[in-house]
C-alpha positions as CSV (number, residue, x, y, z in Angstrom):
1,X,34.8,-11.5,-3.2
2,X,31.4,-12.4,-3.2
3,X,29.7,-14.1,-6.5
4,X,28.7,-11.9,-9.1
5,X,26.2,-14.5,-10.6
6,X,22.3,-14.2,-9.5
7,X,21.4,-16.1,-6.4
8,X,18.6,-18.6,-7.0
9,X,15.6,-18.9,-4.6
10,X,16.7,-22.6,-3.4
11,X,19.5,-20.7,-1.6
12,X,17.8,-20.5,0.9
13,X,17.8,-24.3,1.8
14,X,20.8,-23.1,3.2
15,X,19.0,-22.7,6.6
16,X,17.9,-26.1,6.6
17,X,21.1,-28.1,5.6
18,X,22.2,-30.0,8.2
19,X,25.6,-28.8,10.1
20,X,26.9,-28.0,13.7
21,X,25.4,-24.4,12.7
22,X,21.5,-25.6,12.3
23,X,20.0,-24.4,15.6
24,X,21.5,-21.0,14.9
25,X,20.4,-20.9,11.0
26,X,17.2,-21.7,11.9
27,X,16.9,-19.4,14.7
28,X,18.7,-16.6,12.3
29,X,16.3,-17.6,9.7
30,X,12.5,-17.7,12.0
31,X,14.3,-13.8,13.0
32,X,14.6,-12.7,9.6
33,X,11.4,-14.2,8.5
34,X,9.5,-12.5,11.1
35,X,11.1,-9.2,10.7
36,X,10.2,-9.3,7.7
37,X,6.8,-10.0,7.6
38,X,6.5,-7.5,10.9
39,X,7.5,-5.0,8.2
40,X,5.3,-6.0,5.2
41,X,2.6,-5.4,7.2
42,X,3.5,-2.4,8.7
43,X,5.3,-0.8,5.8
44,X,2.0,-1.6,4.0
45,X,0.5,0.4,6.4
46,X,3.0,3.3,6.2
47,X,2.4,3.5,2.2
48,X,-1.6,3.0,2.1
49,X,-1.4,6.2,4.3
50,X,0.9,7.8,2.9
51,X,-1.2,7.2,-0.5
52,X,-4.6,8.1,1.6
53,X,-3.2,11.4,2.8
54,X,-1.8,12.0,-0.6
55,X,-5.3,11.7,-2.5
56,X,-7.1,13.7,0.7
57,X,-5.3,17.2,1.1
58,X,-5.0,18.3,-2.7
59,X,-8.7,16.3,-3.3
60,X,-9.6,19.8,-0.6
61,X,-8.0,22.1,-3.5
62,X,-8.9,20.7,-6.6
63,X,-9.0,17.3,-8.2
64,X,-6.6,17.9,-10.8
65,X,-4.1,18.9,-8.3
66,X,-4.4,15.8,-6.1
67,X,-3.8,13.9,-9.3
68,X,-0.6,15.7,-10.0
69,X,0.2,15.4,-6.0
70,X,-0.3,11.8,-6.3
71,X,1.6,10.8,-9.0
72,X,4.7,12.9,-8.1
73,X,5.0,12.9,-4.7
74,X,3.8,9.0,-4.3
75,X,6.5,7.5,-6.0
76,X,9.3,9.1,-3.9
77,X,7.6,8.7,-0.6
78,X,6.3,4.6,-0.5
79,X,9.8,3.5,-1.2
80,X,11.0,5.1,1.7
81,X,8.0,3.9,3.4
82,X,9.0,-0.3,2.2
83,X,12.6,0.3,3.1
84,X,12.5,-1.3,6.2
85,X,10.8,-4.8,4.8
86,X,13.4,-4.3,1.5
87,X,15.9,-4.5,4.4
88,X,15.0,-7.5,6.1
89,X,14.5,-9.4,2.9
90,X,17.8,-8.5,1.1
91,X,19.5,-9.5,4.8
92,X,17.7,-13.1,4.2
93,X,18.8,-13.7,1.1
94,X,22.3,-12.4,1.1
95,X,23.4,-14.1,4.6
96,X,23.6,-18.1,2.7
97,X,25.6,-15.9,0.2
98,X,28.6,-14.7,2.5
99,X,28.2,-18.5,4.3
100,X,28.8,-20.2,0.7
101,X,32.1,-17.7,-0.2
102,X,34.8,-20.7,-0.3
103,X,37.7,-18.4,0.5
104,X,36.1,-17.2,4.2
105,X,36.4,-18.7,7.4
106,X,33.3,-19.4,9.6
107,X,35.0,-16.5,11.5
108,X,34.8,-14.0,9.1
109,X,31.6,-15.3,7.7
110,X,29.9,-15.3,11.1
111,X,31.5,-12.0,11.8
112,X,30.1,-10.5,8.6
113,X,26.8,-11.8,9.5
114,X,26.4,-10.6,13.4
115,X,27.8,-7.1,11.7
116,X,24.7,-7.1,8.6
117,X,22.4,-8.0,11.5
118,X,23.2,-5.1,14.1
119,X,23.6,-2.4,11.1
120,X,20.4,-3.4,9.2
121,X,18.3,-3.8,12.6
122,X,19.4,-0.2,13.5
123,X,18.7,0.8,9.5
124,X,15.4,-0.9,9.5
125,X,14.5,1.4,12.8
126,X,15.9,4.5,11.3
127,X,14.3,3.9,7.8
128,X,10.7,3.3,9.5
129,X,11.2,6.2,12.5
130,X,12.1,8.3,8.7
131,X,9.1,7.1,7.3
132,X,6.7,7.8,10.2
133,X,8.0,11.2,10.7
134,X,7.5,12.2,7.0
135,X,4.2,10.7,7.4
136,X,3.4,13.0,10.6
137,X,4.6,15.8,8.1
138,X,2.2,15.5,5.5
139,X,-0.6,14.6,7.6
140,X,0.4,18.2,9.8
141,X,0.1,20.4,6.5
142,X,-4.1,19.5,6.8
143,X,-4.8,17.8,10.2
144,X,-8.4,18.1,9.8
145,X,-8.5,16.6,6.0
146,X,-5.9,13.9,7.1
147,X,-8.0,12.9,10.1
148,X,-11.3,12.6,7.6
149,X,-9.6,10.4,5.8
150,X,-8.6,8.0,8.8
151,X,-5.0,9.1,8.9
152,X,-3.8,11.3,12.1
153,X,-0.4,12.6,12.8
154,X,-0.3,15.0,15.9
155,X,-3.2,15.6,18.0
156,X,-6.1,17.5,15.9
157,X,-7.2,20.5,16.6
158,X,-10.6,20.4,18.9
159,X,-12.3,22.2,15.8
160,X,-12.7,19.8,12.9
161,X,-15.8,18.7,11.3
């Protein structure tokens, strides 16, 4: 059973201790870290749009209606938008957890880990192919508006200003 207690930040000199395992923690741990920087940025990205286009197609109706839209829409949309990154960084912090579980093997623990890895790769994709595609929805419901406000999803139509 993993430990119930909060895991501290210096955990993670768990990458860095010295062991038969270090090329492979550090190569684990330069993965992680640049997945999940790779996703910072680009989940950032995914969530300023998403807030953009949010502002931009009521802002065509009325004011007060974009202010609703954004502050009721927003707040379920760019946490699906950071998933991906929330993924990464919960996989680098939890992996010196199932490594430090005295009653595991190296087998199961390294088991565990390959397991985490493949499944939250494959949820990172799905989560960000999620979040582009509501993206491409929101920006379809006004392309021309979306597209003033630097933020396309399918091709334009030919007849925006």
């Amino acid at each position: 059973m993993l430990h119930s207690r909060p895991m501290p930040v210096w955990r993670l000199t768990w990458y860095f201790r010295r062991s038969w395992w270090l090329p492979l923690k550090l190569a684990l741990f330069a993965y992680l870290l640049y997945g999940l920087a790779y996703h910072i940025f680009y989940s950032g990205l995914r969530a300023l749009a998403v807030i953009k286009v949010m502002w931009a197609i009521p802002a065509g109706i009325n004011k007060l209606f974009a202010l609703i839209v954004l502050f009721s829409v927003t707040p379920a949309t760019v946490p699906i938008m950071l998933s991906p990154a929330a993924i990464f960084g919960a996989q680098l912090l939890s992996i010196p957890e199932w490594w430090s579980v005295p009653s595991w093997s190296w087998v199961k623990s390294a088991g565990m880990t390959l397991v985490v890895l493949v499944v939250c790769y494959y949820g990172a994709v799905l989560a960000g192919t999620i979040g582009l595609t509501l993206l491409g929805w929101i920006v379809d419901i006004n392309p021309c508006v979306a597209l003033a406000a630097g933020v396309t999803g399918s091709h334009p139509p030919d007849n925006c200003p």
